[in-house]
N, CA, C and O atoms as a Tripos MOL2 file, in Angstrom:
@<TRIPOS>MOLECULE
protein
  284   283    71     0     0
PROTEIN
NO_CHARGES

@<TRIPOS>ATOM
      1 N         170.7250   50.5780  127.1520 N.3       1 UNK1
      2 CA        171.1700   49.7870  126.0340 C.3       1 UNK1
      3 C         170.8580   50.5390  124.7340 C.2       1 UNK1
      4 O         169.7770   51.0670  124.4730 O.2       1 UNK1
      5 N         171.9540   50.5170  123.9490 N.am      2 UNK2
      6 CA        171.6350   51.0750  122.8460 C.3       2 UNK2
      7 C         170.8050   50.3730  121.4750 C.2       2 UNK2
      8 O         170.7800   49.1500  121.3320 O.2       2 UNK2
      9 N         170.3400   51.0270  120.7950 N.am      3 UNK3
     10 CA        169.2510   50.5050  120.1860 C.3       3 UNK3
     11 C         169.9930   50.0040  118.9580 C.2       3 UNK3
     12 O         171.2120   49.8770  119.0760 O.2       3 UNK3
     13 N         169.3970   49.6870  117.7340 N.am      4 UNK4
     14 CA        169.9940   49.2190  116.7640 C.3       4 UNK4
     15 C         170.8320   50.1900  115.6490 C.2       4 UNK4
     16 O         172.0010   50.1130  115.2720 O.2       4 UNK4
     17 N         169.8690   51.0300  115.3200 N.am      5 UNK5
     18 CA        170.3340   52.3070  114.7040 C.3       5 UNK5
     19 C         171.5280   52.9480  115.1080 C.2       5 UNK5
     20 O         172.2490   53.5430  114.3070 O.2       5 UNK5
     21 N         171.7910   52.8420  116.4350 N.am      6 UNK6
     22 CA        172.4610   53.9730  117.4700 C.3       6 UNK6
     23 C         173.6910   52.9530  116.9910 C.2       6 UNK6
     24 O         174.5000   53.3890  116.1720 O.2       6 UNK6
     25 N         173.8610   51.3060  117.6100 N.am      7 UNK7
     26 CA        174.8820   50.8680  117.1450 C.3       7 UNK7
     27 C         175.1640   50.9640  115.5070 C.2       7 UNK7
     28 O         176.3890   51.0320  115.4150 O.2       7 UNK7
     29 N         174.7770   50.9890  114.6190 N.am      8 UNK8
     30 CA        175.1280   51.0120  113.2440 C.3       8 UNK8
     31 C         175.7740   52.5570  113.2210 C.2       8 UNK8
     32 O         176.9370   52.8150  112.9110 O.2       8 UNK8
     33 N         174.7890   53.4890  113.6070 N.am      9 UNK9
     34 CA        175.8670   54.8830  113.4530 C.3       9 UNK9
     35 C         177.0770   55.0480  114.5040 C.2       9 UNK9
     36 O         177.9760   55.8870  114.4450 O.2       9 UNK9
     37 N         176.8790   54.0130  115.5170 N.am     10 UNK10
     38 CA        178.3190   54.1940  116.2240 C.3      10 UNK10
     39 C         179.6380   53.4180  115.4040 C.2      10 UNK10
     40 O         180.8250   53.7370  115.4880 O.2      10 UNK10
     41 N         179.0650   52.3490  114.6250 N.am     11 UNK11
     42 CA        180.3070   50.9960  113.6670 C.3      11 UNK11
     43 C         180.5400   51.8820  112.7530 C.2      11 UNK11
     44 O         181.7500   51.8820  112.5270 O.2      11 UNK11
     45 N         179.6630   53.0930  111.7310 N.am     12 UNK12
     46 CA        180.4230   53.4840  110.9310 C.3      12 UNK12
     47 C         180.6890   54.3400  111.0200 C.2      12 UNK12
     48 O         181.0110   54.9330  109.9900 O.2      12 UNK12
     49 N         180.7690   55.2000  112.6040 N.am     13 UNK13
     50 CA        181.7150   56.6970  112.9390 C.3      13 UNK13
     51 C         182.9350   55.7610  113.0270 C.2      13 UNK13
     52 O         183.8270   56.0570  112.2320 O.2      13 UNK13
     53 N         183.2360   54.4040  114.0350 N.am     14 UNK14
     54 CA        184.3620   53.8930  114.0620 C.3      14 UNK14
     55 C         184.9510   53.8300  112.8040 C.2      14 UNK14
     56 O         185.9860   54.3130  112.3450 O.2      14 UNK14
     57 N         184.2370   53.2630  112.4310 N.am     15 UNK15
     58 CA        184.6750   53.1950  110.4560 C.3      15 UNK15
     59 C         185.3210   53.8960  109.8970 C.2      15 UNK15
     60 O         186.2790   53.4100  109.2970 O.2      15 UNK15
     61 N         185.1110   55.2170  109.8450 N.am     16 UNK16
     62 CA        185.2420   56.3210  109.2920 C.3      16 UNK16
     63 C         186.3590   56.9610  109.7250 C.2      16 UNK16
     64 O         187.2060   57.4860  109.0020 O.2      16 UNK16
     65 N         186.3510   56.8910  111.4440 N.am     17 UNK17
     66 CA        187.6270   56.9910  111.5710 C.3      17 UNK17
     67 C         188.8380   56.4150  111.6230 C.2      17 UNK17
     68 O         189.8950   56.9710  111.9200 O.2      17 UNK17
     69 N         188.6110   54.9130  111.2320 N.am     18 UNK18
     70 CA        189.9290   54.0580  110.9310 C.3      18 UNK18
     71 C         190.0900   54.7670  109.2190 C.2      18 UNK18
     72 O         191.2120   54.8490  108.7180 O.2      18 UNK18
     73 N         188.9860   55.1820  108.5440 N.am     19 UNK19
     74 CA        189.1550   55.1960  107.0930 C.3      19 UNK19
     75 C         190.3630   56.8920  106.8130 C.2      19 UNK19
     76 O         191.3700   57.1220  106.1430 O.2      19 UNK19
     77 N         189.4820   57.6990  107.7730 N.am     20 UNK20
     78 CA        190.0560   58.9510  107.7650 C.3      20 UNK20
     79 C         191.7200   59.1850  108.2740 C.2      20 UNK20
     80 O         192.6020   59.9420  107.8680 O.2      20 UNK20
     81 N         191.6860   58.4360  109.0560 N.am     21 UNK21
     82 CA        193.0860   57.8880  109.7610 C.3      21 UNK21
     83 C         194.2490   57.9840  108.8370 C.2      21 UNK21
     84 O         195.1690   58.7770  108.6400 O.2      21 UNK21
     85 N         193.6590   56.3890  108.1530 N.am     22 UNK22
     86 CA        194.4410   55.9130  106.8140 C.3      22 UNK22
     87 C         195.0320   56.7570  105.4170 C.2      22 UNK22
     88 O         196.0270   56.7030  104.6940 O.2      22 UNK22
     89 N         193.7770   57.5570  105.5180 N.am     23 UNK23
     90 CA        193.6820   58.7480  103.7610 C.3      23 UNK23
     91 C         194.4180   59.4030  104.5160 C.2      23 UNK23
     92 O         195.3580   59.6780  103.7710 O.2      23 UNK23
     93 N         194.7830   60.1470  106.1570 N.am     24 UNK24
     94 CA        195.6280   60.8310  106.4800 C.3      24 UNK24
     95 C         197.1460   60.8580  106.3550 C.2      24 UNK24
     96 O         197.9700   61.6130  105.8400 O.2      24 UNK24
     97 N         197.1800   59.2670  107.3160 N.am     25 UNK25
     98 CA        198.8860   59.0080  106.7500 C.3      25 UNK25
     99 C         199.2940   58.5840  105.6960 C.2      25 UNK25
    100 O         200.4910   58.7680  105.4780 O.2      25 UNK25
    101 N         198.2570   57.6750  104.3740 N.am     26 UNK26
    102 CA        199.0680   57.6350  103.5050 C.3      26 UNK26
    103 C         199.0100   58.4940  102.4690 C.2      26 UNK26
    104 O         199.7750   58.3410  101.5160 O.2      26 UNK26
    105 N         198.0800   59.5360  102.5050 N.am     27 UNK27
    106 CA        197.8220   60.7630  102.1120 C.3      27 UNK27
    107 C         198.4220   62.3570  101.9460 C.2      27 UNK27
    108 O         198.8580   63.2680  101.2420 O.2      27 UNK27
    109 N         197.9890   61.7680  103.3780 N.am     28 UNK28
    110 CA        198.1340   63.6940  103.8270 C.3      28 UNK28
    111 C         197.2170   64.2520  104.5000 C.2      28 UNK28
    112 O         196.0890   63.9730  104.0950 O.2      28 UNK28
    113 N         197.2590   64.8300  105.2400 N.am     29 UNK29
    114 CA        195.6530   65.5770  105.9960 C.3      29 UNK29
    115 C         195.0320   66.1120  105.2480 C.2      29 UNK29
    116 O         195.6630   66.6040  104.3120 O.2      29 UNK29
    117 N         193.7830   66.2650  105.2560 N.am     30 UNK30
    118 CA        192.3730   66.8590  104.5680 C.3      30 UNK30
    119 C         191.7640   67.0520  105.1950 C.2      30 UNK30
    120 O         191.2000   66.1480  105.8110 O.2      30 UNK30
    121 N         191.4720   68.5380  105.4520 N.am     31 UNK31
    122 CA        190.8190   68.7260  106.6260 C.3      31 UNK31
    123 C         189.0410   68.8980  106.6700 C.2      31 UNK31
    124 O         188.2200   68.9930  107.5820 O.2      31 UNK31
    125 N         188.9710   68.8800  105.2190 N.am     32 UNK32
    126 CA        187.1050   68.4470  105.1530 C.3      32 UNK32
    127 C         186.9080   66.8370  106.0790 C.2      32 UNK32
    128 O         186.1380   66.5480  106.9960 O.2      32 UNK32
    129 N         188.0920   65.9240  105.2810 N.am     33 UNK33
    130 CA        187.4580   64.9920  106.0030 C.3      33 UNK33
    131 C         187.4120   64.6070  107.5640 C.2      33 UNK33
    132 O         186.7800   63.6720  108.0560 O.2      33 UNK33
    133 N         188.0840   65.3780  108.1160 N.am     34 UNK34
    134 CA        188.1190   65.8150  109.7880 C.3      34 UNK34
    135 C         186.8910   66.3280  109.9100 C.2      34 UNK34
    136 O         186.1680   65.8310  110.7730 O.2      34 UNK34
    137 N         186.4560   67.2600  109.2120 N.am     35 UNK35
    138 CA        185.6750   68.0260  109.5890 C.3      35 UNK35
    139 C         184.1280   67.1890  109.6420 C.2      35 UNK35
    140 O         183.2200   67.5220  110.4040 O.2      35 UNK35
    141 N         184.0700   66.3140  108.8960 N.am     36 UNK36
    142 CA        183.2550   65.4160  108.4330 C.3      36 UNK36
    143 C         183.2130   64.4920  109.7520 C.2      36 UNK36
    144 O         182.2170   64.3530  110.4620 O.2      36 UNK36
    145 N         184.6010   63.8200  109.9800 N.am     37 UNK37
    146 CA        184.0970   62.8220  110.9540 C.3      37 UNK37
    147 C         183.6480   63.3170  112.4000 C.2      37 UNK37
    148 O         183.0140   62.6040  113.1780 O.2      37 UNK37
    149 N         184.2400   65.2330  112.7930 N.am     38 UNK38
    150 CA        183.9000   65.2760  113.9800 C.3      38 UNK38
    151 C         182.2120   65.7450  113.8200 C.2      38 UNK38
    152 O         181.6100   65.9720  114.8700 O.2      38 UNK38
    153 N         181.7160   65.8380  112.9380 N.am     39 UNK39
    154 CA        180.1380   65.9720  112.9120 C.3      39 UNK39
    155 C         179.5210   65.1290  112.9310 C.2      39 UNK39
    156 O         178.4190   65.0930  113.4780 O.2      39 UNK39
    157 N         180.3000   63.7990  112.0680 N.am     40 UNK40
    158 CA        179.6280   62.6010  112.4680 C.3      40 UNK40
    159 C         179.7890   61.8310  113.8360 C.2      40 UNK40
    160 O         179.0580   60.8810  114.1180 O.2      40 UNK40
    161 N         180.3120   62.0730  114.2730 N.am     41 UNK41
    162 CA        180.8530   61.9500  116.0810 C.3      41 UNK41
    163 C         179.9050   62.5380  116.7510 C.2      41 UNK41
    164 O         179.3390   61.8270  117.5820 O.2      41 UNK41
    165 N         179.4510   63.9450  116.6160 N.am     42 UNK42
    166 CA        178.7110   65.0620  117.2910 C.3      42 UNK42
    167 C         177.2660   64.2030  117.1230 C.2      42 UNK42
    168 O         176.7450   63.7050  118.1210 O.2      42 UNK42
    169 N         176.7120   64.0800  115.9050 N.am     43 UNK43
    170 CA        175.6360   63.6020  115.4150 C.3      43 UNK43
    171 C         175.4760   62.0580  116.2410 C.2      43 UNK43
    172 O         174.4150   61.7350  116.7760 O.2      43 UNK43
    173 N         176.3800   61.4130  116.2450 N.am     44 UNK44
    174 CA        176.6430   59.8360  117.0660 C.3      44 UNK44
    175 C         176.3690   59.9080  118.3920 C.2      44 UNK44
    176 O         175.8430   58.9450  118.9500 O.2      44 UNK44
    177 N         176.6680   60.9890  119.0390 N.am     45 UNK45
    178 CA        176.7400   61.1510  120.8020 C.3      45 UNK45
    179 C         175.0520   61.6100  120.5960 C.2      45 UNK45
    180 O         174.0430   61.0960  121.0790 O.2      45 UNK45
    181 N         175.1720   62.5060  119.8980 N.am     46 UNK46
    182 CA        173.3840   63.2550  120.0720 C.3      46 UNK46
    183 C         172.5350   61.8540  120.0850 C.2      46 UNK46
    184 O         171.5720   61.4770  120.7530 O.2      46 UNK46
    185 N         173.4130   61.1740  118.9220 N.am     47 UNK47
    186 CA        171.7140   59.9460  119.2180 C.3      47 UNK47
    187 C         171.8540   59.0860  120.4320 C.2      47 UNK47
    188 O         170.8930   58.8880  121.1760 O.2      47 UNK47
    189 N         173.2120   58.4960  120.6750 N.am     48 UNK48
    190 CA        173.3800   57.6510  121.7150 C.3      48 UNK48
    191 C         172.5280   58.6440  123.0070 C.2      48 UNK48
    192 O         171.4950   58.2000  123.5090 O.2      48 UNK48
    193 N         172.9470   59.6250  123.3200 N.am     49 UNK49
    194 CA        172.4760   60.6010  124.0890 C.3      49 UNK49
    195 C         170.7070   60.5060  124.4210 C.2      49 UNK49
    196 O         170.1410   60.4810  125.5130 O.2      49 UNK49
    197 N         170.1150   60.4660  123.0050 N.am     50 UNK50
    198 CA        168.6350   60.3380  123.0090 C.3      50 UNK50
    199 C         167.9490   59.1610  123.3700 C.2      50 UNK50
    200 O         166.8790   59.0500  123.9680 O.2      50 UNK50
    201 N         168.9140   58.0620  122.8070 N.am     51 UNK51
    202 CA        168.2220   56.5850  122.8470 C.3      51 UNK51
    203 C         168.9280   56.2880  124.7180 C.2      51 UNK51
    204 O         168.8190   55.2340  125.3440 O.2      51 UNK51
    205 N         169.3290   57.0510  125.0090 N.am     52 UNK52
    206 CA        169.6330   56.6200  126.8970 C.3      52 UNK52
    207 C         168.7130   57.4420  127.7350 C.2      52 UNK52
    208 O         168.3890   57.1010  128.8730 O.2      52 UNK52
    209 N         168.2020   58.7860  127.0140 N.am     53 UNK53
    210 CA        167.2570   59.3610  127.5060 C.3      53 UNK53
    211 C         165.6710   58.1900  128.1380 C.2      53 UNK53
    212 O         165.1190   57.2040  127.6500 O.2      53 UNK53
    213 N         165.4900   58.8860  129.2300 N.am     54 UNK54
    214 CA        163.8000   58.0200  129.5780 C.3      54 UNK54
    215 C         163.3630   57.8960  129.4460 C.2      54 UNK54
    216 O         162.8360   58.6980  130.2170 O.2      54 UNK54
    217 N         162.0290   57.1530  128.6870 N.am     55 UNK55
    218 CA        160.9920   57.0740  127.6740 C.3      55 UNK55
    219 C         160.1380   57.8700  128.7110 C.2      55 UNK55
    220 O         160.0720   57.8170  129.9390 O.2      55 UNK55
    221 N         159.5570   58.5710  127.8400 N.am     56 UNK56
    222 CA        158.2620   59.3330  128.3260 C.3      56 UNK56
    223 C         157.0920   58.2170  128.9460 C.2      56 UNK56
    224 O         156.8330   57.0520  128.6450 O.2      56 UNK56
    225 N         156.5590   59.1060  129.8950 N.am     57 UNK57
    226 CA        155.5300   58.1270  130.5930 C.3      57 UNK57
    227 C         154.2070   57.7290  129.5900 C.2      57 UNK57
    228 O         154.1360   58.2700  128.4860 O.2      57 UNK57
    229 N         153.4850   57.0560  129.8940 N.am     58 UNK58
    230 CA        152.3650   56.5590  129.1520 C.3      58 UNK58
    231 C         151.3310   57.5530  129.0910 C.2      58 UNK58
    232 O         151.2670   58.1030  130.1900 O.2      58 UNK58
    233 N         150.5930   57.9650  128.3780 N.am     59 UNK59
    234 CA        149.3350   59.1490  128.4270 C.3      59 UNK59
    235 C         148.3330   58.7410  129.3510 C.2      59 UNK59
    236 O         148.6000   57.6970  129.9470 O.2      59 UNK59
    237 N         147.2350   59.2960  129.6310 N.am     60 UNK60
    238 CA        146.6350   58.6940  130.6300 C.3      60 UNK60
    239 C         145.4020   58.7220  129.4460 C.2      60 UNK60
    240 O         145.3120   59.5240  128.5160 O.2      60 UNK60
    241 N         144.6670   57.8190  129.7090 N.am     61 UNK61
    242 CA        143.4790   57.6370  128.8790 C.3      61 UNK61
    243 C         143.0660   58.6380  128.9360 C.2      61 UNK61
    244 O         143.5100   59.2680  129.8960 O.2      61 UNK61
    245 N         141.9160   59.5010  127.9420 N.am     62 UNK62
    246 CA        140.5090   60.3450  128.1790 C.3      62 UNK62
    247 C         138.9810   59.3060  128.7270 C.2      62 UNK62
    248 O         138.5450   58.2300  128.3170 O.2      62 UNK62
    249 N         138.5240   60.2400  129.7960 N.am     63 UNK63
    250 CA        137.6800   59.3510  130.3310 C.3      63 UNK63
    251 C         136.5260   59.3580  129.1090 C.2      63 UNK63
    252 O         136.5370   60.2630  128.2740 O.2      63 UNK63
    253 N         135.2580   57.9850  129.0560 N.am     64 UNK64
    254 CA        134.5820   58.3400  128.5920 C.3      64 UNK64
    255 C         134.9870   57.2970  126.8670 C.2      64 UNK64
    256 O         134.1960   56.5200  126.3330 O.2      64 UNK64
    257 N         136.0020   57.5380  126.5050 N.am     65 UNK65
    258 CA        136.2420   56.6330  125.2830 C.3      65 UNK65
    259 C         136.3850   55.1270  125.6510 C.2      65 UNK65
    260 O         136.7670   54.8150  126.7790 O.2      65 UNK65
    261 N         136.1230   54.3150  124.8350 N.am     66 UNK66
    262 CA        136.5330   52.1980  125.6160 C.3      66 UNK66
    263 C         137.2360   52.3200  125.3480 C.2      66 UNK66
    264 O         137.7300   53.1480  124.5820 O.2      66 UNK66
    265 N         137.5660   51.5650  125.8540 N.am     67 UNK67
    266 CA        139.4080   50.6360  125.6300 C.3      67 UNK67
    267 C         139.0090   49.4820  124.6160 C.2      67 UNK67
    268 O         137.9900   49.3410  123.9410 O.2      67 UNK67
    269 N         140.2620   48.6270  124.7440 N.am     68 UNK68
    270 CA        140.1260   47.6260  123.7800 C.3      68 UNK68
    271 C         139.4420   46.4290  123.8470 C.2      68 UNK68
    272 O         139.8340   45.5770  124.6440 O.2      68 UNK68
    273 N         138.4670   46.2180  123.1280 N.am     69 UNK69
    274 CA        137.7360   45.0090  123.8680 C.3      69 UNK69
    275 C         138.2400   43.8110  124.4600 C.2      69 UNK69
    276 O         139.4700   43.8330  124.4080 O.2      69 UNK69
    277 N         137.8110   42.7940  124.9910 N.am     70 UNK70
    278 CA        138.4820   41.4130  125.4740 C.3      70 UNK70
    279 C         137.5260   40.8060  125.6100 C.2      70 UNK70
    280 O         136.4600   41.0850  126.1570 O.2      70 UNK70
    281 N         137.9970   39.6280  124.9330 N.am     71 UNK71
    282 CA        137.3030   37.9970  125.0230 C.3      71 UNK71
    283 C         136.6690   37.5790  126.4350 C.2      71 UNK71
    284 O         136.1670   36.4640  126.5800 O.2      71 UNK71
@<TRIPOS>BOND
     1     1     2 1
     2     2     3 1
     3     3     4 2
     4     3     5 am
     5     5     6 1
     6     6     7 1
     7     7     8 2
     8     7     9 am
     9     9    10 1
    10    10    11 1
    11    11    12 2
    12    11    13 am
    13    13    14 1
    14    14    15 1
    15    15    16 2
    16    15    17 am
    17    17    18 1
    18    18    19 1
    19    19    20 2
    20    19    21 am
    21    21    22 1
    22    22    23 1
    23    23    24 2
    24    23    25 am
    25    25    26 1
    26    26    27 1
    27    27    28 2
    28    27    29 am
    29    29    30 1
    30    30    31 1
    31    31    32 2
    32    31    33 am
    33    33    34 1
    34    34    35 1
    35    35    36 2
    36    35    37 am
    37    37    38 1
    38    38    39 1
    39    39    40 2
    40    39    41 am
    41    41    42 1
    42    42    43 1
    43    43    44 2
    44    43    45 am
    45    45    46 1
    46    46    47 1
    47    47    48 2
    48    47    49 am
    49    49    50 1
    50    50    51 1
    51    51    52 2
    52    51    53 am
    53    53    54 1
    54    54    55 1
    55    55    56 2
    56    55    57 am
    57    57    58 1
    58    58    59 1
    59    59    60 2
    60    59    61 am
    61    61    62 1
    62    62    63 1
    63    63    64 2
    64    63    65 am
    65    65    66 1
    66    66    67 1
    67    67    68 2
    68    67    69 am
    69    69    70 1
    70    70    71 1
    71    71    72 2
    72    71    73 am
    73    73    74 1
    74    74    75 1
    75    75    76 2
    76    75    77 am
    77    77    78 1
    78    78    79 1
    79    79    80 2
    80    79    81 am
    81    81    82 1
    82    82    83 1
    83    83    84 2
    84    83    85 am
    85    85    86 1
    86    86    87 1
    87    87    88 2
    88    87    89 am
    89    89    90 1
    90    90    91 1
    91    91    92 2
    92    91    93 am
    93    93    94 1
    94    94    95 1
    95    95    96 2
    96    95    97 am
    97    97    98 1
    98    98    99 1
    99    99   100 2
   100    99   101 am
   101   101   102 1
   102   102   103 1
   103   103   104 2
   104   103   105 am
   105   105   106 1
   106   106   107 1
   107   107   108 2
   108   107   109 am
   109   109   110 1
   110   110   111 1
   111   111   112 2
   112   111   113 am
   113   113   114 1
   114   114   115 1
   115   115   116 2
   116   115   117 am
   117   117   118 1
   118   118   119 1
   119   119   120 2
   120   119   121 am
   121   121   122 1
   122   122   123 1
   123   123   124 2
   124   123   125 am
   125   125   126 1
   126   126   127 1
   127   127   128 2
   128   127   129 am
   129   129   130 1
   130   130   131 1
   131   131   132 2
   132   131   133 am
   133   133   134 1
   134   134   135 1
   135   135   136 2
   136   135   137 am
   137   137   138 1
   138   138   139 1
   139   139   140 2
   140   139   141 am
   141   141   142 1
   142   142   143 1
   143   143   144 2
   144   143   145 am
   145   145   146 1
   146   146   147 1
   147   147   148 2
   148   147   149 am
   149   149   150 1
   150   150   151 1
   151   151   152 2
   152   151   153 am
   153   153   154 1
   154   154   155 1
   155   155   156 2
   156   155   157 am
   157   157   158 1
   158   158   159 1
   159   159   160 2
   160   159   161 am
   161   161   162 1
   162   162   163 1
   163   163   164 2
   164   163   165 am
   165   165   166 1
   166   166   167 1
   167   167   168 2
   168   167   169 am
   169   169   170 1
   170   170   171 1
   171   171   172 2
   172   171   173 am
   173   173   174 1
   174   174   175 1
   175   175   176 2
   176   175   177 am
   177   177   178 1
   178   178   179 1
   179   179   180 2
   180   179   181 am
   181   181   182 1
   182   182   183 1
   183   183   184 2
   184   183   185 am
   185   185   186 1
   186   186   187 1
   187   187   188 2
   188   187   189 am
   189   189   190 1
   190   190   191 1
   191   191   192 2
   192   191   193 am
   193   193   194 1
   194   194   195 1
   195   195   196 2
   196   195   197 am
   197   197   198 1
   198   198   199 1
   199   199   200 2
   200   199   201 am
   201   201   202 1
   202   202   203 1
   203   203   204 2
   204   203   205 am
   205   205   206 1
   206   206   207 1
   207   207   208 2
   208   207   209 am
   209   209   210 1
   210   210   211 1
   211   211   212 2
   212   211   213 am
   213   213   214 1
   214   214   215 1
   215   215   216 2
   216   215   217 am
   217   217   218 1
   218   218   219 1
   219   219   220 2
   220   219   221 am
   221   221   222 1
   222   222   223 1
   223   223   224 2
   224   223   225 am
   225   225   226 1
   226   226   227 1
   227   227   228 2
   228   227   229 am
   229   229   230 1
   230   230   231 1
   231   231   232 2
   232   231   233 am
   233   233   234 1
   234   234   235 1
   235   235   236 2
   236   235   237 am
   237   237   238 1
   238   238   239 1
   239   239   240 2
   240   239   241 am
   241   241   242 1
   242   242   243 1
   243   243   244 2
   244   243   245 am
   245   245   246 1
   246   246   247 1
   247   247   248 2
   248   247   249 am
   249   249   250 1
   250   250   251 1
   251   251   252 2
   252   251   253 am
   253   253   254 1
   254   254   255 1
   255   255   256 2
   256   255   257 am
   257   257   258 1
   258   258   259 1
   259   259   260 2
   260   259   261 am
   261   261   262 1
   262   262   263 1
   263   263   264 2
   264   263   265 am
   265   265   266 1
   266   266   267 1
   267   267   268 2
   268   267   269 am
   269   269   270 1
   270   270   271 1
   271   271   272 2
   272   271   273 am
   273   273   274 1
   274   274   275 1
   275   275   276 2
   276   275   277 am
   277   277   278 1
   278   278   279 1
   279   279   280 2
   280   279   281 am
   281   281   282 1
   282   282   283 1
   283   283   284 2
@<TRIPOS>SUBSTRUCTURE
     1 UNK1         2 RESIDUE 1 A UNK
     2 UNK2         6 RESIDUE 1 A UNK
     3 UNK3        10 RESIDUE 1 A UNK
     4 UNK4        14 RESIDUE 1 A UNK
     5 UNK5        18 RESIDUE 1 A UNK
     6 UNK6        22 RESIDUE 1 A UNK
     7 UNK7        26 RESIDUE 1 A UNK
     8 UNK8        30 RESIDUE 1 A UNK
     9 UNK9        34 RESIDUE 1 A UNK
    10 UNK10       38 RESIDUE 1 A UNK
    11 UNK11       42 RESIDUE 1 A UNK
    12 UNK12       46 RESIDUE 1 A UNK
    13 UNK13       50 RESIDUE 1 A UNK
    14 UNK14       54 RESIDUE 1 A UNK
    15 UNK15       58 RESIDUE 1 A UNK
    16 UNK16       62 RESIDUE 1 A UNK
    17 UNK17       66 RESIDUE 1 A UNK
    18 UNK18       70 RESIDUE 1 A UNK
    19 UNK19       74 RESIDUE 1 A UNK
    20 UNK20       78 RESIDUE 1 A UNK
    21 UNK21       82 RESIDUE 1 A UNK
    22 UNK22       86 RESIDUE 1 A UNK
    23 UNK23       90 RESIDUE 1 A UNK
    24 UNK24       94 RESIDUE 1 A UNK
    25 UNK25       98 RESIDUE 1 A UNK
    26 UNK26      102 RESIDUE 1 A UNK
    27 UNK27      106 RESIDUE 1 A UNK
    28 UNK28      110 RESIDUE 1 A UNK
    29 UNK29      114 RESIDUE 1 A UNK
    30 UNK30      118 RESIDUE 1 A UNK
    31 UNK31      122 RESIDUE 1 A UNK
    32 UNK32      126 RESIDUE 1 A UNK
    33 UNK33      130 RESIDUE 1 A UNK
    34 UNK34      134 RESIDUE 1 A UNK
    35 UNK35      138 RESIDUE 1 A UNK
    36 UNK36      142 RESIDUE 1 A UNK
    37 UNK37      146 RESIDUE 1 A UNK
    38 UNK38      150 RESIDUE 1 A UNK
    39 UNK39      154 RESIDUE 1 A UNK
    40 UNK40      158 RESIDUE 1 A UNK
    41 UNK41      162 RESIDUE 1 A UNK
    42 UNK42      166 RESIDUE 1 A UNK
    43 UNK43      170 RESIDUE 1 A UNK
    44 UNK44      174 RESIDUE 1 A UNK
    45 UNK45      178 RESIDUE 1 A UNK
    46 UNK46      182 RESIDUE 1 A UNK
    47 UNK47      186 RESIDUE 1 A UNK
    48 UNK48      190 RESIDUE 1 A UNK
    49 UNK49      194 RESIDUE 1 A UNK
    50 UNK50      198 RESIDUE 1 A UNK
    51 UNK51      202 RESIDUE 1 A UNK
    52 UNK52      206 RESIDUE 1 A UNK
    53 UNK53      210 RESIDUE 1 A UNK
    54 UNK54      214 RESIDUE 1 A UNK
    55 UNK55      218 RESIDUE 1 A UNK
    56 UNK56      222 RESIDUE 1 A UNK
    57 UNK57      226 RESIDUE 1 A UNK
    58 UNK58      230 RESIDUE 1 A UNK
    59 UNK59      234 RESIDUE 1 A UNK
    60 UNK60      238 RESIDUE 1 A UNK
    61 UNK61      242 RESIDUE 1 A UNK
    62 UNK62      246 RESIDUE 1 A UNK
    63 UNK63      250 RESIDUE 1 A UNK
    64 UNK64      254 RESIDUE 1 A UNK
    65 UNK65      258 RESIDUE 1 A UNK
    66 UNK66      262 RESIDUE 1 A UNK
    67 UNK67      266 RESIDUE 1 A UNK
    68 UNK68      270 RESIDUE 1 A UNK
    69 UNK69      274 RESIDUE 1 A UNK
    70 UNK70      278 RESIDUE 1 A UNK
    71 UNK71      282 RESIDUE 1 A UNK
């Protein structure tokens, strides 16, 4: 599941490319702003990519230090 961040940069790559779309046809192509959205795409997969990655396992205590006390 993707995290919160991950969805917000995935709504405004969508974004961007309904926006880039638009400046295209009623525009004209510009190819910075291509260039723009496929980095922001690249940058979008890298995080989705990270936040599906496995959380690292837990450290193992050092012996010898307490833990947290309890009632």
């Amino acid at each position: 599941m993707m995290s919160g961040p991950t969805k917000t940069m995935t709504a405004l790559t969508c974004a961007a490319l309904v926006l880039t779309t638009a400046y295209t046809v009623g525009l004209g192509s510009n190819g910075w702003l291509w260039f723009g959205w496929i980095v922001l795409g690249v940058v979008t997969v890298g995080m989705a990519a990270a936040d599906s990655a496995a959380p690292a396992p837990p450290r193992a205590r050092r012996p010898g230090r307490p833990g947290p006390s309890r009632p």
